[in-house]
DRENLUMPA-257524 format. One record per residue (C-alpha): x, y, z; residue in three letters. Coordinates in Angstrom, 1 decimal. Layout:
BEGIN
NODE       xx       yy       zz   resn
NODE        X        Y        Z    ALA
...
END
This chain:
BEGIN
NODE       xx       yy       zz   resn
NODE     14.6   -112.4   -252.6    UNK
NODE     11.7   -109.6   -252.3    UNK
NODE     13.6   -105.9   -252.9    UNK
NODE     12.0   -103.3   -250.9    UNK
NODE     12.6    -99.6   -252.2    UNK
NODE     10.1    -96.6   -252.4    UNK
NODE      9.0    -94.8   -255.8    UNK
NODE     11.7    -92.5   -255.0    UNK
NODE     14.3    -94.5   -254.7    UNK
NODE     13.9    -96.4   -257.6    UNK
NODE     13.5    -93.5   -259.5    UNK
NODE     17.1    -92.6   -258.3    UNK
NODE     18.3    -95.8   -259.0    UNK
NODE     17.0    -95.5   -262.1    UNK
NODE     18.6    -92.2   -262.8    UNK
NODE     22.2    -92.9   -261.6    UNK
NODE     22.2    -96.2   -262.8    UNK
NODE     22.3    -97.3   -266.4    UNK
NODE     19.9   -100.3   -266.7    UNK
NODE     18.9   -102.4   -270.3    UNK
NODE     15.4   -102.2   -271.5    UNK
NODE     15.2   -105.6   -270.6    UNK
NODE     16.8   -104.8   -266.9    UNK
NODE     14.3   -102.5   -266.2    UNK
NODE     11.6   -104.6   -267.3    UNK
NODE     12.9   -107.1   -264.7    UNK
NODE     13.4   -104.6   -262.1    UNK
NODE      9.4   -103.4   -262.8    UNK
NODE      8.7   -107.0   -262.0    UNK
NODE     10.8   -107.7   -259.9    UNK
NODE      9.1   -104.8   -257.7    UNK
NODE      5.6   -106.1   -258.3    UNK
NODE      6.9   -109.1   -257.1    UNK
NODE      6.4   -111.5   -259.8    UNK
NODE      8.1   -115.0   -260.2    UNK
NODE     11.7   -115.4   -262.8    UNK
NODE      8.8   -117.8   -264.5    UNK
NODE      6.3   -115.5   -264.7    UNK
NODE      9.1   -112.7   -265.8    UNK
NODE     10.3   -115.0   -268.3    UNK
NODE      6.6   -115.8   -269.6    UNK
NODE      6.3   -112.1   -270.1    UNK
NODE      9.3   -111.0   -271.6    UNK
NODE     10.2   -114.3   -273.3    UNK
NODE     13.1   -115.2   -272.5    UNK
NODE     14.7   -118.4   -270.7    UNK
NODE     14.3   -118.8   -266.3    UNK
NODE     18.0   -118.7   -266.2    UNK
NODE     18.4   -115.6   -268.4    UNK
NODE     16.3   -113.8   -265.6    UNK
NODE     18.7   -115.0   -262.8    UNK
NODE     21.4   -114.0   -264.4    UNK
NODE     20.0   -110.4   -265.1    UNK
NODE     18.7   -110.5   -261.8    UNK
NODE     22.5   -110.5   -260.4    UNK
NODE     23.8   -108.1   -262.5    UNK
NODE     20.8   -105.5   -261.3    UNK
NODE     21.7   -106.8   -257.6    UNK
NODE     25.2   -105.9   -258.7    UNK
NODE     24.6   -102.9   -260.0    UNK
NODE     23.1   -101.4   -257.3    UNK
NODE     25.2   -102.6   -254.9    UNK
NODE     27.7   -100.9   -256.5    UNK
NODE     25.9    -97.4   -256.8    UNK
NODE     26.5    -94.6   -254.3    UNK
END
């Protein structure tokens, strides 16, 4: 699923959200639209450690105002 927000609302995300180090990373990616392989190459970790971080940033944005 391909997430589709502008500098500026990331950036607000960003700001009223509190993301991980590593949750950002995978947002950044995420954004450039790269692959949970190719995001778990890069920050190695496991393909299903990237799902699961994946849903709690889908979560936590849902959840923000």
């Amino acid at each position: 699923m391909k997430i589709n927000y502008t500098k500026s609302e990331v950036e607000r995300l960003k700001s009223e959200i509190y993301f991980t180090k590593d949750e950002l990373k995978i947002l950044e990616y995420w954004l450039l639209d790269y692959s949970i392989v190719q995001m778990a190459e890069e920050l190695k970790l496991s393909t299903s450690t990237i799902s699961r971080r994946k849903k709690t940033i889908r979560e936590k944005i849902n959840k923000a105002p």
